[in-house]
C-alpha positions as CSV (number, residue, x, y, z in Angstrom):
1,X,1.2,14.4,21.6
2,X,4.1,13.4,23.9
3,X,3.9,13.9,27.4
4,X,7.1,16.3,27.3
5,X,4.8,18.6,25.1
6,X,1.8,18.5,27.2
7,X,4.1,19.4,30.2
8,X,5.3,22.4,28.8
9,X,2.1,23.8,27.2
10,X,0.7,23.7,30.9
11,X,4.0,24.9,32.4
12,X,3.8,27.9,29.5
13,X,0.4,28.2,30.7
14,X,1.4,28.0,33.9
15,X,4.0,31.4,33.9
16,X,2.1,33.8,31.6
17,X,-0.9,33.7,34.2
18,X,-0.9,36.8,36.3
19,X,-1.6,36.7,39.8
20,X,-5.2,35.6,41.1
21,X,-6.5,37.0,43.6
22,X,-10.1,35.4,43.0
23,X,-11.2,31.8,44.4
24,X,-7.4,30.6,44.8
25,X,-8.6,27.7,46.4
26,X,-11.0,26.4,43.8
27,X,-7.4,27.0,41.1
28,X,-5.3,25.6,43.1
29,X,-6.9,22.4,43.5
30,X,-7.8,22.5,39.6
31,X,-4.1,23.4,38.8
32,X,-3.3,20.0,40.4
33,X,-6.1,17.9,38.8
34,X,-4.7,19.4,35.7
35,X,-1.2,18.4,36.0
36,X,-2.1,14.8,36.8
37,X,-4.4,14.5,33.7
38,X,-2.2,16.3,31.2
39,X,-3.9,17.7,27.7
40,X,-5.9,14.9,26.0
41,X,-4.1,13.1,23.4
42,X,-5.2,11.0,20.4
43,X,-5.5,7.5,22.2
44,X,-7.9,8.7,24.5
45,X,-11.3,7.9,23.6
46,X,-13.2,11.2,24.2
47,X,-10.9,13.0,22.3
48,X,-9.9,10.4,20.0
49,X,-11.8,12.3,16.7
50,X,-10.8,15.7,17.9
51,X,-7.1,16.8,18.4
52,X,-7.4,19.7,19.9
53,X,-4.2,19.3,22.1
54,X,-2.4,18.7,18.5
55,X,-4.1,21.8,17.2
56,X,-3.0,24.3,20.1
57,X,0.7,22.3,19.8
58,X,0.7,23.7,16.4
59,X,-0.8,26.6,16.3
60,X,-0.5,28.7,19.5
61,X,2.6,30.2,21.6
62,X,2.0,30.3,24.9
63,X,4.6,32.7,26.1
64,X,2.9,36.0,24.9
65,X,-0.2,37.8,26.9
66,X,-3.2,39.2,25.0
67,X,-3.0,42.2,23.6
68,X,-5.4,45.1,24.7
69,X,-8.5,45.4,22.5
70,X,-9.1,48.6,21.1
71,X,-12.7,47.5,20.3
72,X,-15.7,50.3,20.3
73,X,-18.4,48.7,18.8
74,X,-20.1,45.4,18.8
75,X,-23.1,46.4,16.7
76,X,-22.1,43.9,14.1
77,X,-22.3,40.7,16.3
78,X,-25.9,41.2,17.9
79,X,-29.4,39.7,16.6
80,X,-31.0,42.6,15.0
81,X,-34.0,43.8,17.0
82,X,-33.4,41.4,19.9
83,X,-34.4,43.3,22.8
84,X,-32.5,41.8,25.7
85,X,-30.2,42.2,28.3
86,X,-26.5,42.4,26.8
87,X,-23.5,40.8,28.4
88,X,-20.2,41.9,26.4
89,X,-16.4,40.1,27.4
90,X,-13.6,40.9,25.1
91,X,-11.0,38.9,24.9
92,X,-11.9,37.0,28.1
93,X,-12.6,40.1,30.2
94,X,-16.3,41.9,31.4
95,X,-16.8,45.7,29.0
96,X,-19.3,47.6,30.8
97,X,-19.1,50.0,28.1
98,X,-20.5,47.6,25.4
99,X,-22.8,45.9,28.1
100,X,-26.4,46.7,28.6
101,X,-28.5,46.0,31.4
102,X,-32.3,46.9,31.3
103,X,-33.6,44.9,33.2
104,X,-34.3,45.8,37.1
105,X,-32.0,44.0,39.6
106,X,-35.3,43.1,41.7
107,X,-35.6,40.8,38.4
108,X,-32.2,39.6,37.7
109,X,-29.0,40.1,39.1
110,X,-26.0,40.3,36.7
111,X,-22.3,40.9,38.5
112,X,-19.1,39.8,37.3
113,X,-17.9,36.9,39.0
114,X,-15.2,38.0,40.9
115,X,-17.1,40.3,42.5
116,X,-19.7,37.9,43.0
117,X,-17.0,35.8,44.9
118,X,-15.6,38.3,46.4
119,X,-18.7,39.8,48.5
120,X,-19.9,36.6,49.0
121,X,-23.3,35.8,47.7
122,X,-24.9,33.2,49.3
123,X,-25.1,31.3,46.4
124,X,-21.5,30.9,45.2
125,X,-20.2,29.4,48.2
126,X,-22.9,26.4,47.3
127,X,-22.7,26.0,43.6
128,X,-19.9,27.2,42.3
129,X,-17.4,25.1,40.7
130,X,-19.5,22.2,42.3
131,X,-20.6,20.4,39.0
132,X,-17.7,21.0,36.4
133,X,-16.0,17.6,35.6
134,X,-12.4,18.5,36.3
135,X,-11.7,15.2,37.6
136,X,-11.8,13.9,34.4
137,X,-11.7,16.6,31.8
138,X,-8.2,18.5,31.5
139,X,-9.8,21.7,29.7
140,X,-12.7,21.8,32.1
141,X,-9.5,22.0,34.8
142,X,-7.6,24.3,33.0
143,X,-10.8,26.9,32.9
144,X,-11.4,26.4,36.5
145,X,-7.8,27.2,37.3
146,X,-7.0,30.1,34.7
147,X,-10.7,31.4,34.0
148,X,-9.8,35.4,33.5
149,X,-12.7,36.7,34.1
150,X,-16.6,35.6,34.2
151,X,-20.4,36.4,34.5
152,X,-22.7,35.9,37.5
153,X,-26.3,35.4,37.0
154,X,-28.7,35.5,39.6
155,X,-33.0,34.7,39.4
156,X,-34.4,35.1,42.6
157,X,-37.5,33.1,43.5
158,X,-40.7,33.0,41.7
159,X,-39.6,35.8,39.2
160,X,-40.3,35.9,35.0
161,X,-37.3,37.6,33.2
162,X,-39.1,39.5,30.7
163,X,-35.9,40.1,28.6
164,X,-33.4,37.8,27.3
165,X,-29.8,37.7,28.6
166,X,-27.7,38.0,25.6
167,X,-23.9,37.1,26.1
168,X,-21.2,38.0,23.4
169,X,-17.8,37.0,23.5
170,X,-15.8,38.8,21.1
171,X,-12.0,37.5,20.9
172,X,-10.1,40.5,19.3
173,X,-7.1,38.6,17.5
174,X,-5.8,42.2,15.1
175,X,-2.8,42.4,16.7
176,X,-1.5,39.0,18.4
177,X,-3.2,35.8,19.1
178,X,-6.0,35.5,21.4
179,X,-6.1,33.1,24.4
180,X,-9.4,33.7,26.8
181,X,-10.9,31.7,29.9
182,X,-14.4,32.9,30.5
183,X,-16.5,31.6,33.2
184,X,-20.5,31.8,34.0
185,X,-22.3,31.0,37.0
186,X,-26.3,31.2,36.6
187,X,-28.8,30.3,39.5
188,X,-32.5,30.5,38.3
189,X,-34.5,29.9,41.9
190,X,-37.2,28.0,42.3
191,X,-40.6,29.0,40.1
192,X,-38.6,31.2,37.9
193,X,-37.8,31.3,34.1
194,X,-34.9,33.0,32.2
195,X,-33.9,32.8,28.4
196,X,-30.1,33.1,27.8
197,X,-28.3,33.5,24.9
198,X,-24.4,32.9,23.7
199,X,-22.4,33.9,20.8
200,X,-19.2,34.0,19.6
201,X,-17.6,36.1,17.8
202,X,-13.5,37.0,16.7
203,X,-12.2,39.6,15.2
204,X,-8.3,39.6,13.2
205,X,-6.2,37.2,11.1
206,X,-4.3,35.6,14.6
207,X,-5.3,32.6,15.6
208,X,-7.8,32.5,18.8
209,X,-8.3,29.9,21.8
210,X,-10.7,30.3,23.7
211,X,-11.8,27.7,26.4
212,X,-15.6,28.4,27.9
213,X,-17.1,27.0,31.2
214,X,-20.2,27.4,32.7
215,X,-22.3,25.9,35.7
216,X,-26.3,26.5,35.6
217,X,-28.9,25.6,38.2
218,X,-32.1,25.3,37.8
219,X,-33.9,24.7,41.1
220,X,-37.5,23.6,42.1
221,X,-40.5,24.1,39.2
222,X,-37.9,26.5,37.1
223,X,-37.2,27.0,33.7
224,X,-34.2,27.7,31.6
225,X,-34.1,28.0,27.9
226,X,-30.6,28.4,26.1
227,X,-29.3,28.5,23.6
228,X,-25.7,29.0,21.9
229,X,-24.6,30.1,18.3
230,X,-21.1,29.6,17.2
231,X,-20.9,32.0,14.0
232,X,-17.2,32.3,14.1
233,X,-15.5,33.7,11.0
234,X,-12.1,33.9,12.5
235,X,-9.3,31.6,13.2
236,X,-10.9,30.0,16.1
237,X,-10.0,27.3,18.6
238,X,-13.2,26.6,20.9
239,X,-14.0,24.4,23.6
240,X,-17.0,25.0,25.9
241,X,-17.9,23.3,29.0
242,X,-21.7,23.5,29.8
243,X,-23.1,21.5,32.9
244,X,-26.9,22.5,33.7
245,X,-28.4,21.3,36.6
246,X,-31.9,20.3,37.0
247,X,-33.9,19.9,40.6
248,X,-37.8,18.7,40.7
249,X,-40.2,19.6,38.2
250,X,-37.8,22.2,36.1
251,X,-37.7,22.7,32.8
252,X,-34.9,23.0,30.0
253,X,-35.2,23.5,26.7
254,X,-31.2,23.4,25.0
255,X,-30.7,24.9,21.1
256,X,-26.7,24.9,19.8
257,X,-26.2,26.3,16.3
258,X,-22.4,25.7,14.9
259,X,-21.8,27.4,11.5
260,X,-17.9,28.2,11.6
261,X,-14.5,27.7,13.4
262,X,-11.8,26.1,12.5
263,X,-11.7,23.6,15.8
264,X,-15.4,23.2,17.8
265,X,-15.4,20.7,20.4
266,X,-19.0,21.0,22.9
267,X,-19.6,19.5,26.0
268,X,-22.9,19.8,27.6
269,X,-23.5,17.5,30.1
270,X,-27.4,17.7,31.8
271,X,-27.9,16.4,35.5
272,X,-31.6,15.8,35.9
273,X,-31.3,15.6,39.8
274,X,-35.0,15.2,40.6
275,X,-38.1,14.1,39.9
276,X,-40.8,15.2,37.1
277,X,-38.2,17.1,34.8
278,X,-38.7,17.6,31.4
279,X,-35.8,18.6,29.1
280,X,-35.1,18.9,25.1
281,X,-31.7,19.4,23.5
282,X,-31.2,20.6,20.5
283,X,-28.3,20.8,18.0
284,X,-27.2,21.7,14.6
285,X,-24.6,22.2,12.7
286,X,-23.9,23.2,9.3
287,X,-20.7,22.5,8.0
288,X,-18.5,23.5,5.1
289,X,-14.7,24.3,4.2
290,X,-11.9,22.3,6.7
291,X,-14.3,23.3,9.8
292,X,-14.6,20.2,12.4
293,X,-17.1,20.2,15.2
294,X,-17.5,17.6,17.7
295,X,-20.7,17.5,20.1
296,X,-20.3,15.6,23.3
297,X,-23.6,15.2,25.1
298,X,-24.4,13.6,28.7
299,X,-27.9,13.3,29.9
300,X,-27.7,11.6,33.5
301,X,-30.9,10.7,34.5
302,X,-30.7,10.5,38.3
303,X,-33.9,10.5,39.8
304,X,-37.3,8.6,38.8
305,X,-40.3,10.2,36.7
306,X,-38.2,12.7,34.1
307,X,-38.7,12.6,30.4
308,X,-35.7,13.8,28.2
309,X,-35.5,14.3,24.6
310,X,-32.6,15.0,22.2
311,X,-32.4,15.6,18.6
312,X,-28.9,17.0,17.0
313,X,-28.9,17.2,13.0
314,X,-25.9,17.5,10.6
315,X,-25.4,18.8,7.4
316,X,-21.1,18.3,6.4
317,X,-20.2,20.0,2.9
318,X,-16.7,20.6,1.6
319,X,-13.7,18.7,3.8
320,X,-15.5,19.6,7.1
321,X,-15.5,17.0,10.2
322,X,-18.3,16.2,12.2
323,X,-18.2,14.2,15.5
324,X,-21.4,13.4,18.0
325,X,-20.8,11.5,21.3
326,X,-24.5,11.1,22.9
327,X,-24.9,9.6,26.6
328,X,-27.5,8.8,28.2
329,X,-27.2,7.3,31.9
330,X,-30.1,6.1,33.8
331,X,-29.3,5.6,37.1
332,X,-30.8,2.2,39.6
333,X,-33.5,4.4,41.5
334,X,-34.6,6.1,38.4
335,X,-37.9,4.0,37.4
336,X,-40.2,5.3,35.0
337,X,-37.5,7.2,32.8
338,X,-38.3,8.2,29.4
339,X,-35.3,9.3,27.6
340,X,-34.6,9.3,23.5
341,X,-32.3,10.4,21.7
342,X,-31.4,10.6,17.4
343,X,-28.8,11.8,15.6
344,X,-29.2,12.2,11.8
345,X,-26.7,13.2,9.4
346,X,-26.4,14.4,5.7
347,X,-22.9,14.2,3.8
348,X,-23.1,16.5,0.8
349,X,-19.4,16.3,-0.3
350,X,-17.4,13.0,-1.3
351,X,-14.2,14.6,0.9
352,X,-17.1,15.6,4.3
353,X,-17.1,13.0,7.8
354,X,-19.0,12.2,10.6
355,X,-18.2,9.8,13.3
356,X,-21.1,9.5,15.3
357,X,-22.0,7.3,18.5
358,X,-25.1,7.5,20.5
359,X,-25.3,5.3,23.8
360,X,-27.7,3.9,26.6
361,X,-26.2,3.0,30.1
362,X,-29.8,2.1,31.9
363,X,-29.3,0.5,35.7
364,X,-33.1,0.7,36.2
365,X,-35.7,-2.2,34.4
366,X,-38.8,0.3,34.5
367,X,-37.9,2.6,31.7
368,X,-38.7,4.0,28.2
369,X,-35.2,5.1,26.2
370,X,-34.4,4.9,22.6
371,X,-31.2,6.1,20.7
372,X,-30.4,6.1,16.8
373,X,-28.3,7.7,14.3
374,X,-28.6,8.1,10.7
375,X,-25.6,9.1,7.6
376,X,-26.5,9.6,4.3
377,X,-26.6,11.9,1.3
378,X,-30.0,13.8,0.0
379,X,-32.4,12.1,-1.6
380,X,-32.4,11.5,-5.6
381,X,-36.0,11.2,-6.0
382,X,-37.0,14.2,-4.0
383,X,-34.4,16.1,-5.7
384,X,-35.2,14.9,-9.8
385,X,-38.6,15.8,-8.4
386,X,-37.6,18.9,-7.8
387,X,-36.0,19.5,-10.9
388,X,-38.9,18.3,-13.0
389,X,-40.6,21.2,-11.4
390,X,-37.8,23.6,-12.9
391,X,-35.9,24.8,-10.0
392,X,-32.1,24.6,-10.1
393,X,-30.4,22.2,-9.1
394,X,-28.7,24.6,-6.5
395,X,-31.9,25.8,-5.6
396,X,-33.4,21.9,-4.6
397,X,-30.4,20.9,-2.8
398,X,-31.0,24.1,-0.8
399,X,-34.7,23.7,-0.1
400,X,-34.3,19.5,0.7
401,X,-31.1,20.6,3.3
402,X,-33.5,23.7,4.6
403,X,-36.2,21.3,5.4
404,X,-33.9,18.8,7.1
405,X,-32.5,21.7,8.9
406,X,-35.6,23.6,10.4
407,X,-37.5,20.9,12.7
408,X,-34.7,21.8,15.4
409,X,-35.7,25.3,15.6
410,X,-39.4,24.4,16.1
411,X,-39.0,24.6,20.1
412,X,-37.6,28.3,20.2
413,X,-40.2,30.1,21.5
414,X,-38.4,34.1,20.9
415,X,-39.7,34.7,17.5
416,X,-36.8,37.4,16.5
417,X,-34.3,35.1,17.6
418,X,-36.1,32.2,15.7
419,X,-36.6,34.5,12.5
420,X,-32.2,35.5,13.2
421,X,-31.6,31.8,13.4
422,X,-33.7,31.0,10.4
423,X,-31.8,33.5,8.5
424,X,-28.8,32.2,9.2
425,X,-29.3,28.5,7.9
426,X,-31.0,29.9,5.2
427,X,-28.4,32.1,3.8
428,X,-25.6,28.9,4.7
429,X,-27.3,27.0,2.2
430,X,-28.2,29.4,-0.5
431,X,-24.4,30.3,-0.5
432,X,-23.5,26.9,-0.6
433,X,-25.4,25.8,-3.6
C-alpha cells in the first residue's frame, strides 16, 4: 500500500469520529503515534503474511458511520447452559439490555469504561493504556485513539468469582458495513481468580472491521483464565490486541479457538513481571474455505523463577492461510527461566498454507527454553488402519484431526464450556469430511 493511501484511510478515519469526550489525552497522544507509523504495509515484517491494511483498502469505505442496530436477541451466540456473567457490545457499543450481571458487585465490579474513567477509579489512572504497544503497532494506536466504547472489570483482593464473565461482541452489518473499536480494562487484585470469556459474533451480508484491545493485570498470587472463540460466520475483518500482565506468583492459563473470518490477525503478548509465575497458552485453529488467521505471540520473561508453556495447533483445509509468530524473550536478570514453546501443523488440502516461525531471544545463561514447529499432512498408516477397520474414509480423517485437535482443551477447567468447545471442533470436522 502507498503511503498516499494509508494517509487518507487514517484522515477518513480521522473525520467520521465523533467527538470524545473520554481520556482525550491518552487519543491524542495515540492519534500522533498513529500518524507517524502509518497502516502496516507488506514489507514490514510483522505484517508481511497478513495484509490487512490491503484488505480494509479494498474492502471498507471509511466515510459512512455505523448504522443503528435494531438487534433484540443474542440467544443464538451464547454457550448453552453457561451460567456466567454476560457482557453484550453491539456494534462497538455497551447494551444493558442484552447484558446480564449476577454476580454481586462486592465480588466483581463490571462498568463501562468511560464511566470508569470518568469517576475516577483508582485503578485506571495506574493501568490503563499503560501496556498497549502503540509505539510500535499502528492498530493497537488506532484502538487507543478511536476505541468507541469498552468494558471495565474490576476483582478486588482476595476474592473467587464464582461465575464466568462472558463477553459477546456482536457486529450487526444488515444494513451498512460495520466498523467497531472496543476496549477492556480488567484488574484481578492480588489472591483472587476470575474466568473470562470472548466471542465474536456478526450478523448481515456487509463487510465488518472490527479492531479489539484489551489490557489485563493480574497482580500478586492471582489467577486469570481466558479464553477467546472466534466463530465468525460473517464478512469479518478482526484484529485483537491482548496484553496480560503478570506480578509474583500469578497464574494464567490462555485458550484461543479460530474457526471463521475472512481476515484474523491475534496479538497476545504476556509480561511475566515477577517472580514464580506460571502460565500456559493455548491456541487452535481450524481452518477451511479462503479464511486466513495469523497468531502473533510474545511471552517476555522478565523476572527470574517463572515457567511458561505454549502449545498452538493447526489444522488448514480448503485455500485457507495460516500464520504463527511465537516470541519468547528472556530478559539478563531472569535466571532459572523455564519457557517452551511448539507449534504443530496439519495441511489437509493441496491449495492450504502455513508460514510459521517460533523464536528464542534469551539474555540470561541459567535457563531452560525450547521451541519447535511441525507441517505435515495426516498420517497414511493410521489412516489405512483405520480403514481396515471399516470406517469411512471421511470418518478416519475426522477422528485422526479430532485427536490432534483435543490435547489443547485439556487445561479448561469449566466443563460446559469444555463440552461447547468440544462440540464445536467436533462438528468442524465431521462437516468437513
Amino acid at each position: 500500500m502507498s503511503t498516499t493511501t494509508t494517509r487518507d484511510i487514517i484522515n477518513e478515519m480521522i473525520e467520521t469520529q465523533p467527538a470524545f469526550e473520554v481520556a482525550v489525552d491518552t487519543r491524542t497522544q495515540a492519534l500522533g503515534q498513529l500518524k507517524k507509523l502509518g497502516l502496516p504495509g507488506g514489507k514490514q515484517e510483522e505484517y508481511r503474511f497478513t495484509p490487512v491494511t490491503r484488505h480494509l483498502e479494498k474492502h471498507f469505505s471509511w466515510d459512512t458511520k455505523n448504522a443503528e442496530s435494531s438487534l433484540s436477541s443474542v440467544s443464538d451466540f451464547l454457550i448453552p447452559e453457561l451460567d456466567a456473567n454476560v457482557i453484550v457490545l453491539v456494534n462497538g457499543k455497551f447494551n444493558a439490555l442484552l447484558s446480564k450481571v449476577v454476580s454481586m458487585e462486592c465480588e466483581i465490579v463490571i462498568r463501562s469504561l468511560g464511566d470508569a474513567i470518568q469517576s475516577q477509579h483508582p485503578a485506571i489512572k495506574e493501568h490503563f493504556n499503560k501496556y498497549l504497544n502503540t509505539e510500535s503497532d499502528a492498530f493497537a494506536a488506532m484502538n487507543s485513539a478511536f476505541w468507541q466504547e469498552g468494558v471495565f472489570i474490576y476483582v478486588p483482593e482476595n476474592t473467587v468469582v464464582s461465575k464466568p464473565v462472558f463477553i459477546l461482541q456482536v457486529n450487526d452489518a444488515t444494513r451498512a458495513q460495520g466498523i467497531s473499536q472496543t476496549r477492556i480494562l480488567g484488574i484481578i487484585e492480588k489472591g483472587s481468580s476470575v474466568s473470562i470469556i470472548e466471542k465474536s459474533d456478526s450478523i448481515g451480508a456487509y463487510e465488518v472491521f472490527h479492531n479489539f484491545a484489551e489490557e489485563w493485570i493480574v497482580k500478586d498470587e492471582a489467577h486469570l483464565e481466558y479464553c477467546k472463540i472466534q466463530n465468525d460466520a460473517g464478512k469479518i475483518c478482526q484484529v485483537s490486541n491482548s496484553v496480560i500482565h503478570q506480578s509474583t506468583a500469578s497464574k494464567l492459563n490462555t485458550f484461543t479457538l479460530t474457526l471463521n473470518g475472512q481476515l484474523i490477525r491475534n496479538n497476545l503478548h504476556i509480561l511475566i513481571d515477577g517472580e514464580n509465575c506460571e502460565s500456559h497458552f493455548y491456541g487452535l485453529y481450524l481452518l477451511n474455505g479462503n479464511t486466513h488467521a495469523d497468531n502473533h505471540t510474545v511471552v517476555d520473561h522478565k523476572k527470574p523463577n517463572s515457567f511458561s508453556n505454549e502449545m498452538y495447533k493447526g489444522i488448514m483445509d480448503g485455500n485457507s492461510k495460516g500464520v504463527f509468530n511465537g516470541k519468547i524473550f528472556v530478559r539478563p536478570h531472569a535466571q532459572k527461566t523455564n519457557a517452551f514453546q511448539s507449534n504443530r501443523n496439519i495441511i489437509v488440502s493441496d491449495t492450504a498454507t502455513i508460514n510459521t516461525k517460533p523464536q528464542l531471544e534469551i539474555w540470561a545463561d541459567d535457563v531452560k527454553c525450547s521451541h519447535g514447529c511441525t507441517s505435515g499432512q495426516l498420517d497414511e498408516e493410521a489412516l489405512f488402519y483405520l480403514r481396515s477397520r471399516g470406517i469411512s474414509e471421511g470418518n478416519a480423517k475426522a477422528m485422526l484431526l479430532y485427536a490432534f485437535a483435543a490435547e489443547v482443551l485439556e487445561p479448561i477447567q469449566n466443563e460446559t464450556l469444555k463440552s461447547y468447545l468440544d462440540t464445536l471442533i467436533a462438528e468442524r470436522l465431521q462437516k468437513n469430511f
